[in-house]
C-alpha positions, 0 to 999 in steps of 0.5 A, a space after each residue: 134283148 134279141 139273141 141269135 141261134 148260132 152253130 156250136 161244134 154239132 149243136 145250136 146255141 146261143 151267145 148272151 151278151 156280158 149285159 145279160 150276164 150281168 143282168 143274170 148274175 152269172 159268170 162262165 159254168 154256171 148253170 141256168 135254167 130254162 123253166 116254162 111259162 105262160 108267157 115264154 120261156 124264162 132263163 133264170 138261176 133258180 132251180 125249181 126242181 131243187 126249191 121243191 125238194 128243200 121245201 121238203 127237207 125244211 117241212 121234215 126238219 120243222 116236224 122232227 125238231 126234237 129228233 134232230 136235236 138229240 141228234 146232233 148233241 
């Protein structure tokens, strides 16, 4: 799919079209990522920043169990 770089106020941007949209699964305000491939630069809903910190979050949960249990009781 080609896509143009057109003017936005003081800004360049790009119009991706309601396929694309679709496609993506996203709608006006909300967020895409631009993450940076071998081959390109991808565009996708999936936050690498945030999958990193929840594979953290799950890696402390999974080690401090019996904590949390207590807890949450």
């Amino acid at each position: 799919m080609k896509l143009k770089i057109t003017t936005i106020g003081n800004s360049a941007g790009v119009i991706l079209p309601k396929e694309l949209l679709a496609r993506l699964r996203v709608d006006k305000g909300d967020e895409l990522f631009a993450v940076e491939t071998p081959d390109g630069v991808r565009l996708t809903t999936y936050d690498p920043t945030l999958a990193a910190q929840m594979e953290v979050a799950e890696q402390v949960m999974r080690e401090h169990r019996d904590l949390l249990r207590k807890l949450a009781q």
